[in-house]
C-alpha positions in Angstrom: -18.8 -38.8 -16.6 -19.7 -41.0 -19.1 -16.9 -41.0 -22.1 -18.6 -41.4 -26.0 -17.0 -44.4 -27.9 -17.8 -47.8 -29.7 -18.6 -49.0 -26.5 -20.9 -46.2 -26.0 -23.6 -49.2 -26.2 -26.1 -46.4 -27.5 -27.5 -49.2 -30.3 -26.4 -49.0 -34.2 -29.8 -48.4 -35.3 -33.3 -47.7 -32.9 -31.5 -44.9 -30.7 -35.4 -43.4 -30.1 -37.1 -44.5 -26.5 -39.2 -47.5 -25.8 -42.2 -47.4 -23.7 -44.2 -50.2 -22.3 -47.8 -50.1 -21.3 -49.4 -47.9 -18.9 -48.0 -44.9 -20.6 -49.9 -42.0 -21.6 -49.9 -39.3 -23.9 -49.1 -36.1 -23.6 -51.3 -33.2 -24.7 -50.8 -30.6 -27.5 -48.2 -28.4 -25.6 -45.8 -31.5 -25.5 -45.0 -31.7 -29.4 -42.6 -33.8 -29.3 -44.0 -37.5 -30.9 -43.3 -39.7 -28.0 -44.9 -41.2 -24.8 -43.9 -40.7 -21.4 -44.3 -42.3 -18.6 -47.0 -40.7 -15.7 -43.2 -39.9 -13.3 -43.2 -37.5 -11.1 -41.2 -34.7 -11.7 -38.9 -33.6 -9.2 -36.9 -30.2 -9.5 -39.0 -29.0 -11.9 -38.1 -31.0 -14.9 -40.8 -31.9 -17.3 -41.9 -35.0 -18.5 -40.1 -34.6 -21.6 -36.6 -34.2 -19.4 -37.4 -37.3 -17.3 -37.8 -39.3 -20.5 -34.7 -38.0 -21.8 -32.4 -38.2 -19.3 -34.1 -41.8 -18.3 -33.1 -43.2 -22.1 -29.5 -41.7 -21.7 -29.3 -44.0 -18.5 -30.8 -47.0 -20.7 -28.6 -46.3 -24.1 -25.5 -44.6 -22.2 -25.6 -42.2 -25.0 -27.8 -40.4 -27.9 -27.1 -38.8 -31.0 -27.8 -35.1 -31.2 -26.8 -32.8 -34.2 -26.1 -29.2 -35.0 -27.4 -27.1 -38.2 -24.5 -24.8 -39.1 -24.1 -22.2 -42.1 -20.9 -20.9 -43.7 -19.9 -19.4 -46.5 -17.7 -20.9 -49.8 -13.9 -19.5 -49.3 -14.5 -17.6 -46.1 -13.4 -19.3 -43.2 -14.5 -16.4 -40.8 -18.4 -17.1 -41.9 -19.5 -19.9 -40.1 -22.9 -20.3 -37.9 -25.0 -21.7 -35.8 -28.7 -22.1 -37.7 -30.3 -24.9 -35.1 -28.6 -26.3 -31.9 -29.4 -28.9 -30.2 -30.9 -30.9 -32.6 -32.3 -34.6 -31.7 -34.1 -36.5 -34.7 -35.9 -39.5 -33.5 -37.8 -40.4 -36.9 -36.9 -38.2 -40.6 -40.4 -37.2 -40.2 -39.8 -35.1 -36.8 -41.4 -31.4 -37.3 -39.8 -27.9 -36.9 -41.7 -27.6 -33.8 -40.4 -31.1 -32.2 -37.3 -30.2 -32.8 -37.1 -27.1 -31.6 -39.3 -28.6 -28.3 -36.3 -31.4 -27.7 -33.7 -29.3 -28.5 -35.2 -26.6 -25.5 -35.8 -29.4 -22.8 -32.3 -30.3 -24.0 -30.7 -27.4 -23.2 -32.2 -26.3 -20.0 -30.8 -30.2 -18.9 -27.6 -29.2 -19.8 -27.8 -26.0 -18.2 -28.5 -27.6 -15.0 -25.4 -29.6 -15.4 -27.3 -32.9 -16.2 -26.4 -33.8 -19.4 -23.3 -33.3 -21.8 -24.2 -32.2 -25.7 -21.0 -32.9 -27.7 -21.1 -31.5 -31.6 -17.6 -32.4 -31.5 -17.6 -36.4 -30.4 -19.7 -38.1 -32.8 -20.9 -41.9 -32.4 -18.8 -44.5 -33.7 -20.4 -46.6 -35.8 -23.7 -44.8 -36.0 -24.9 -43.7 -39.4 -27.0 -40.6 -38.6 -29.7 -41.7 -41.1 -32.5 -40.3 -39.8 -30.6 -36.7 -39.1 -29.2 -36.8 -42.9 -32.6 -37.9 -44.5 -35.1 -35.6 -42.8 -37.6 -33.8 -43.8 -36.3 -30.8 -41.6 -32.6 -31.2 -43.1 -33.5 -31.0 -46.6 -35.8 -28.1 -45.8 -32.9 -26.3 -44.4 -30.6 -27.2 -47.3 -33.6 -25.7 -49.4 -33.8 -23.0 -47.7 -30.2 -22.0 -48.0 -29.8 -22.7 -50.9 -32.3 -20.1 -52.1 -31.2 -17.3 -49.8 -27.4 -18.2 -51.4 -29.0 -17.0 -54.9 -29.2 -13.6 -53.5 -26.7 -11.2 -53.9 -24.6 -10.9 -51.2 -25.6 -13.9 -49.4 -24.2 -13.9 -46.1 -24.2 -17.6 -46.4 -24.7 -20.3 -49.2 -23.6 -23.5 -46.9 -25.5 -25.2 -44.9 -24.1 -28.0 -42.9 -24.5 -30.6 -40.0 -22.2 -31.3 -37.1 -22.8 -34.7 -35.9 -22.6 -35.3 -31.8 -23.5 -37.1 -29.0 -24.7 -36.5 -25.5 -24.9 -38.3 -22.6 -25.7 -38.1 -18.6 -23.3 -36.6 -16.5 -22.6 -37.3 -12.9 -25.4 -35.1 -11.6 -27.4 -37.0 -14.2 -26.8 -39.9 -13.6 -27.4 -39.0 -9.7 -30.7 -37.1 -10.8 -32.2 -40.9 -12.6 -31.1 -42.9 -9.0 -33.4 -40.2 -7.0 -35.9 -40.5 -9.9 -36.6 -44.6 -9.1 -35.6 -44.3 -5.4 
């Protein structure tokens, strides 16, 4: 399995995926900003998953991000809000996000990928993630629910990860372009 490091050779800046001509679009359902390419799909990933799991074998690794929620001065309060998150431009929607983050985790599910909040990449800034449109919203958004009374939380926060293939992954790419 692949290990996370500085020579994770995931790129400093441009983690998002390339795509050459002969690509097409995807329709309304797809929501997630890119282009993929016409592959079949076999074991009934999606498009989305091929492309995915096809730029983990190109960059080695991506970043990926959690939204978490706690509360000041009690330890015990501490949440998930929005898991897995993957920002490829600060502009992504609520409804990208949570499109990636689903195809994400049905491909770890099936044992193809690895989502680590906990092994960030070295040397990668996490611009994109910490100026978004969707991060500030949340921060917004908690924020004004902290002003209530008995807030259950009034902090939100962001756990900075990676993923990258496993074996099965990388296995799943070679049948992919056999």
């Amino acid at each position: 399995m692949h290990q996370h490091n500085e020579h994770c050779n995931c790129g400093e800046h441009d983690h998002g995926h390339s795509h050459s001509a002969g690509h097409h679009e995807h329709d309304g359902q797809c929501s997630c900003g890119h282009t993929h390419a016409p592959v079949t799909t076999p074991h009934d990933l999606s498009p989305i998953q091929v492309d995915m799991l096809m730029a983990l074998r190109q960059r080695h690794c991506l970043p990926v991000a959690c939204f978490t929620l706690s509360k000041t001065n009690d330890d015990a309060r501490h949440s998930v809000a929005l898991a897995p998150v993957y920002i490829s431009a600060p502009d992504n929607s609520m409804e990208q996000v949570k499109q990636i983050g689903l195809e994400l985790s049905q491909l770890e599910d099936m044992d193809l990928l690895t989502l680590d909040y906990d092994i960030p990449l070295q040397n990668y800034a996490y611009e994109e993630y910490k100026n978004s449109t969707l991060y500030a919203y949340f921060k917004q958004t908690v924020a004004e629910a902290a002003k209530r009374p008995g807030a259950t939380f009034d902090t939100p926060g962001m756990d900075l990860g990676s993923m990258a293939l496993t074996d099965a992954g990388e296995e799943m790419i070679d049948s992919i372009n056999k």
